[in-house]
N, C-alpha and C positions, 0 to 999 in steps of 0.2 A: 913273251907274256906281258911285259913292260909295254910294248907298243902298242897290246892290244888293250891294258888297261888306261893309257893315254887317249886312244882312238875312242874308248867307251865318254871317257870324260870330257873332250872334246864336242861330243854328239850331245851330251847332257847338256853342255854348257849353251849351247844352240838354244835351249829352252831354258825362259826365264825360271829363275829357282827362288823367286823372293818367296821370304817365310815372313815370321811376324815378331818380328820386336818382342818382349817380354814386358808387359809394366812391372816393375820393382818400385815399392817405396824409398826416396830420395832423403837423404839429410839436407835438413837445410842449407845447409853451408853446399855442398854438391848441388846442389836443384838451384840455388843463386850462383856458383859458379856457370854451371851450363847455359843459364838464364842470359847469364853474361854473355858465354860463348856466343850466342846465336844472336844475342841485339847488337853486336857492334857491325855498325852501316859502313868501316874501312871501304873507302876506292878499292875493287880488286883489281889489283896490277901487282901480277906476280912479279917477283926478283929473282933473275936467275943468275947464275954465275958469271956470265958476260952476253952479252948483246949478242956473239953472236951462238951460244948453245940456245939462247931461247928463237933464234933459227931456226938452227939445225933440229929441236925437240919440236916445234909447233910442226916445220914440212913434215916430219919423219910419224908424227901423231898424226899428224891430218890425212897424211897418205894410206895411212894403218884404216883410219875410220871414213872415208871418201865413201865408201858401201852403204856405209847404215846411215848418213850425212851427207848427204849427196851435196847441200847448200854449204860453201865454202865460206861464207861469211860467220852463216849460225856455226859452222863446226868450228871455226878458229873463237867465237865467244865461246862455245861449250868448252874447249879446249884450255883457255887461260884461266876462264872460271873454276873446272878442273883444278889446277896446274893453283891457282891462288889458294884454295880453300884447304887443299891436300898439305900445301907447303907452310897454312896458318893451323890448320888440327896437328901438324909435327908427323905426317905421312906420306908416306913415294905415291906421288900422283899414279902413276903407272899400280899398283894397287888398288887404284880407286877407278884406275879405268878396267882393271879386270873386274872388280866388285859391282861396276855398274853393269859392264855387259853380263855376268851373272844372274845381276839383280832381274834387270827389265829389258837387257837386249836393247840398250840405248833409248828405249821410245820414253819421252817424256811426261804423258799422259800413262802411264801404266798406271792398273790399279792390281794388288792382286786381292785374292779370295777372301783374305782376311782384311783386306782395308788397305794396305798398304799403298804409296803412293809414290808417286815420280822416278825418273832416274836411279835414284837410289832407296826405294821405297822403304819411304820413315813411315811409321807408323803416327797415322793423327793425335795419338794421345800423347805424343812427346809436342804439338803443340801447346796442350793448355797445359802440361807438364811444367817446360822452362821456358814456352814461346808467348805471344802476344794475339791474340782472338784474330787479328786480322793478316795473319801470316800465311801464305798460299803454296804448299806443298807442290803445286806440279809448277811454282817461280824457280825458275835454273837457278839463282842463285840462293835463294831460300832451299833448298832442296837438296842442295852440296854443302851448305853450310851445316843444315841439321846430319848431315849423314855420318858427314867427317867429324862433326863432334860427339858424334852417337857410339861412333868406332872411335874414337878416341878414348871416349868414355870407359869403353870396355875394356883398351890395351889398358889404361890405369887398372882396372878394378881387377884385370887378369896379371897383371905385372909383368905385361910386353909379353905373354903368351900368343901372339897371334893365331893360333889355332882356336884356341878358346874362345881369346874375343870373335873371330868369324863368326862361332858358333853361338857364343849371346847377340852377334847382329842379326843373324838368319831364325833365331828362334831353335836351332837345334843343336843345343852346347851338348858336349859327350857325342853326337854321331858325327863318324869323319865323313860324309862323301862331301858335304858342303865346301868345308874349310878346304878339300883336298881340290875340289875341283878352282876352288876360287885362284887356290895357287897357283895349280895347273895354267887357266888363262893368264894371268897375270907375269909369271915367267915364260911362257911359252909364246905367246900373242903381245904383251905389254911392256917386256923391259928393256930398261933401258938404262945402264949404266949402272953405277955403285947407288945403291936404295938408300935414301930418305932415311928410313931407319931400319934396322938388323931385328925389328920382334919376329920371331920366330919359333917355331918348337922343337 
């Protein structure tokens, strides 16, 4: 029965499942912190434990998404960008790369039904939210920036529940197939070593 609820999730997960952000009103202090998150222009050049894991992680990532990235140059930028932004929001990249095939199935231009946008489809109202008017949601690195802080945002307000935060990202907190399948690729398709961080439920 396990295999066969694996095999359903996996077919799911085949198809993008972006939902829609929630707008909530922000405390100041919150809505200038975020504001923060998202303007700072850091060089991304991720830091990894030594020269040569961030090796071994780019070939063993790159080899994972050669399918949906066929351009070996874009996939190693998508990859560090990745890999920088995950490891500046305080989360296992390998997370966010299940969260995006999820979200949009890697395509960068995704829109969904509700508005949603890029890779990680934020929702445009967290631009004039905590962003700046001329911020461009389908920008790879505008895009991972806002996403990782958005889920970040959540693990604070859920208190490293990652279940929950999945489910304030996706727009559908309290129903599990989300959060379950997000796992599902993520440890199944994505990991890679002792995680970034232990949120869990």
């Amino acid at each position: 029965m396990r295999l066969v609820v694996l095999a359903f999730a996996f077919l799911i997960a085949a198809y993008a499942w972006a939902g829609e952000q929630q707008y909530e009103p922000l405390a100041a202090s919150v809505q200038a912190a975020l504001h923060s998150a998202v303007a700072d222009r850091g060089a991304p050049e991720a830091k990894f434990p030594s020269v040569q894991e961030k090796i071994e992680w780019l070939t063993e990532m790159s080899r994972r998404l050669e399918k949906r990235m066929p351009d070996r140059q874009a996939r190693l930028e998508f990859l560090k960008t990745v890999y920088y932004e995950a490891q500046r929001a305080g989360l296992d990249p390998q997370l966010v790369l299940g969260l995006i095939q999820v979200e949009s199935g890697f395509k960068k231009y995704s829109v969904s039904a509700a508005g949603a946008r890029g890779y990680m489809q934020v929702m445009p109202f967290w631009v004039k939210l905590i962003g700046n008017s001329d911020q461009n949601l389908f920008h790879l690195r505008t895009n991972l920036r806002f996403g990782c802080t958005i889920l970040r945002h959540y693990l604070d307000i859920e208190k490293g529940d990652l279940y929950r935060a999945l489910g304030r990202y996706n727009g559908s907190l309290g129903a599990p197939e989300y959060p379950n399948i997000v796992r599902a690729v993520w440890e199944r398709q994505w990991h890679w070593g002792p995680s970034v961080i232990q949120a869990t439920r």
